[in-house]
C-alpha positions in Angstrom: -58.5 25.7 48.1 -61.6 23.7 48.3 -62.9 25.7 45.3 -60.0 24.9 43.4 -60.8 21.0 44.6 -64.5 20.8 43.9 -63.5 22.5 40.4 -61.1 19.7 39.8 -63.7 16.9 40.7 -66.2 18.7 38.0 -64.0 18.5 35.3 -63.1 15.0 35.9 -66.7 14.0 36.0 -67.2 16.0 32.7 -64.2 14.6 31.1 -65.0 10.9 31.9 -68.6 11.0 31.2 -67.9 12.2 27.5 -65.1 9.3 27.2 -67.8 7.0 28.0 -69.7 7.7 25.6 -66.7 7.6 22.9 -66.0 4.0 24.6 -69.6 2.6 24.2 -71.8 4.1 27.0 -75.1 4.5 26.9 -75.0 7.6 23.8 -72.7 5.5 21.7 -74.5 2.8 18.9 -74.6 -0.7 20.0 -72.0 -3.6 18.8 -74.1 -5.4 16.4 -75.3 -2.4 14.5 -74.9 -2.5 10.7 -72.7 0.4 9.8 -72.2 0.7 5.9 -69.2 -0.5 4.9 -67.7 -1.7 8.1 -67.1 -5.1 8.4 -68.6 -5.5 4.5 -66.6 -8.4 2.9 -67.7 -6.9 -0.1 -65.8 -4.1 -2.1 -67.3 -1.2 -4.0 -67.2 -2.3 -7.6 -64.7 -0.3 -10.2 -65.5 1.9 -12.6 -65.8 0.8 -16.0 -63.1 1.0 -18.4 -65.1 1.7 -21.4 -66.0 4.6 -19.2 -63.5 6.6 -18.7 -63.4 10.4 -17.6 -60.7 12.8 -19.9 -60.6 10.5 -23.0 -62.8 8.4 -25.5 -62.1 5.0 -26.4 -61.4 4.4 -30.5 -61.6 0.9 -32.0 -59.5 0.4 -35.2 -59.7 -1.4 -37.9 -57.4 -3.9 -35.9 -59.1 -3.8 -33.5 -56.9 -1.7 -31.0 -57.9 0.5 -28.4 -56.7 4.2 -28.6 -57.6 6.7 -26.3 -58.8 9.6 -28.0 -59.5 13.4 -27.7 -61.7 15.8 -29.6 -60.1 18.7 -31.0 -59.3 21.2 -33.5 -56.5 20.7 -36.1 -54.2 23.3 -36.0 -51.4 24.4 -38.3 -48.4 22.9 -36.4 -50.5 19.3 -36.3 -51.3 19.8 -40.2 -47.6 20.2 -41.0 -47.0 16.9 -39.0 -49.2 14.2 -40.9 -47.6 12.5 -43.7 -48.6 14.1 -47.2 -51.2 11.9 -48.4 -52.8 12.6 -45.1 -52.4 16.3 -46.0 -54.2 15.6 -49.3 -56.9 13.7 -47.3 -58.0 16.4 -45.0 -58.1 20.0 -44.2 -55.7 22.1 -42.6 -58.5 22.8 -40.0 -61.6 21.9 -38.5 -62.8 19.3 -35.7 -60.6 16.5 -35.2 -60.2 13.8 -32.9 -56.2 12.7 -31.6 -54.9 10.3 -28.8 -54.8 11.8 -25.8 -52.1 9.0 -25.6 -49.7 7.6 -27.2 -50.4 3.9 -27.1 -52.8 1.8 -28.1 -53.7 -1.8 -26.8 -54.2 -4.5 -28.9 -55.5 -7.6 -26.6 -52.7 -8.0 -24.7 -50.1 -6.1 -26.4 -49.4 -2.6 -25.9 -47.9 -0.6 -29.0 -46.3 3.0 -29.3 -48.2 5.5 -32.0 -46.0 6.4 -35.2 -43.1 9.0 -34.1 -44.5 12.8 -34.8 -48.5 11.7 -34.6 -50.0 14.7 -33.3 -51.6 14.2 -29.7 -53.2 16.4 -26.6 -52.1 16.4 -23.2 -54.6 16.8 -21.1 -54.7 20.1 -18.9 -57.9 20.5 -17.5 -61.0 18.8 -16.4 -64.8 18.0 -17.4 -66.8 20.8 -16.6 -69.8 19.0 -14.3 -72.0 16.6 -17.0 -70.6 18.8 -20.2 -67.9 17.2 -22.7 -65.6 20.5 -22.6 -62.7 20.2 -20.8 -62.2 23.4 -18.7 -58.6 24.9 -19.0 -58.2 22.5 -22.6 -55.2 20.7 -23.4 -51.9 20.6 -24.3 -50.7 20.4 -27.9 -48.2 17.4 -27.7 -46.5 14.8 -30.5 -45.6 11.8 -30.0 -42.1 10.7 -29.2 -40.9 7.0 -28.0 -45.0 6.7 -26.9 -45.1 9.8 -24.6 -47.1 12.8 -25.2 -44.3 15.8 -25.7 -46.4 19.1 -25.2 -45.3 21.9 -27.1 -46.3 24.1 -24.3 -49.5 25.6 -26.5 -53.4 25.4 -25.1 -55.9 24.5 -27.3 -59.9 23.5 -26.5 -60.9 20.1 -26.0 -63.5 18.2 -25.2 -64.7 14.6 -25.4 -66.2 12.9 -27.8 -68.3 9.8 -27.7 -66.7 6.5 -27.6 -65.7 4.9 -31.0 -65.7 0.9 -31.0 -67.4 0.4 -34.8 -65.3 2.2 -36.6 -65.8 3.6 -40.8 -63.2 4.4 -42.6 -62.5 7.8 -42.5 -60.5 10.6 -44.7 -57.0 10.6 -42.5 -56.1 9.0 -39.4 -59.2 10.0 -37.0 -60.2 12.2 -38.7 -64.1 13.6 -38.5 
């Protein structure tokens, strides 16, 4: 019985000595230690939105922002660009599309035309490399969503766009 006793006492002694030091004993770091953000007024500033991770930014002519995805033209996109379009480009090769289906214009945030082509994107950036891993979806646009078609393609992305020249097609390469 005394074992049982002294056994009890022990653990108590080991139990409160390791809540001391959890409470501020003599192990823990003092009060008026600086501890990286703790206590910083200061917030961590956000990332820039010319910046961004999945998508390139394009500047048109208008000066609207599109976020845009490099690509390859395939034959479902080819049949959905108007016919002078058609005439303007190829019915493959690299291409660049929004990888959504609005673009901003100051304040103002427009749908893309019903039926452009876009890319939903599936994957993500494999470590400093443009490729997406996985690819993307091949989408048109409808009411300014992305519908995916349910078909991969590659992707990758390209470098952001702000001074734009004209081009053969819309976005075209």
């Amino acid at each position: 019985m005394g074992f049982l006793w002294l056994l009890n006492l022990a653990l108590l002694f080991v139990f409160e000595t390791s809540l001391g030091d959890a409470r501020g004993g003599d192990a823990s770091i003092s009060a008026k230690a600086h501890i990286p953000g703790c206590g910083d007024p200061e917030t961590s500033p956000a990332p820039e939105e010319d910046q961004p991770t999945y998508y390139a930014l394009y500047k048109d002519a208008e000066g609207c922002k599109v976020k845009i995805i490099g690509t390859w033209m395939t034959t479902v996109d080819y049949q959905r660009l108007s016919h002078t379009l058609q005439q303007a480009r190829g019915s493959s090769g690299k291409v660049k599309l929004p990888a959504s289906c609005k673009k901003t214009c100051g304040q103002t945030v427009k749908n893309l035309k019903q039926g452009t082509p876009c890319r939903q994107v599936l994957g993500r950036r494999i470590t400093k490399r443009t490729h997406i891993k996985h690819g993307c979806f091949v989408g048109h646009c409808q009411n300014g969503l992305c519908v995916s078609d349910d078909r991969k393609t590659s992707c990758y992305i390209p470098p952001n766009v702000t001074n734009p020249r004209p081009t053969h097609g819309s976005l075209a390469e």
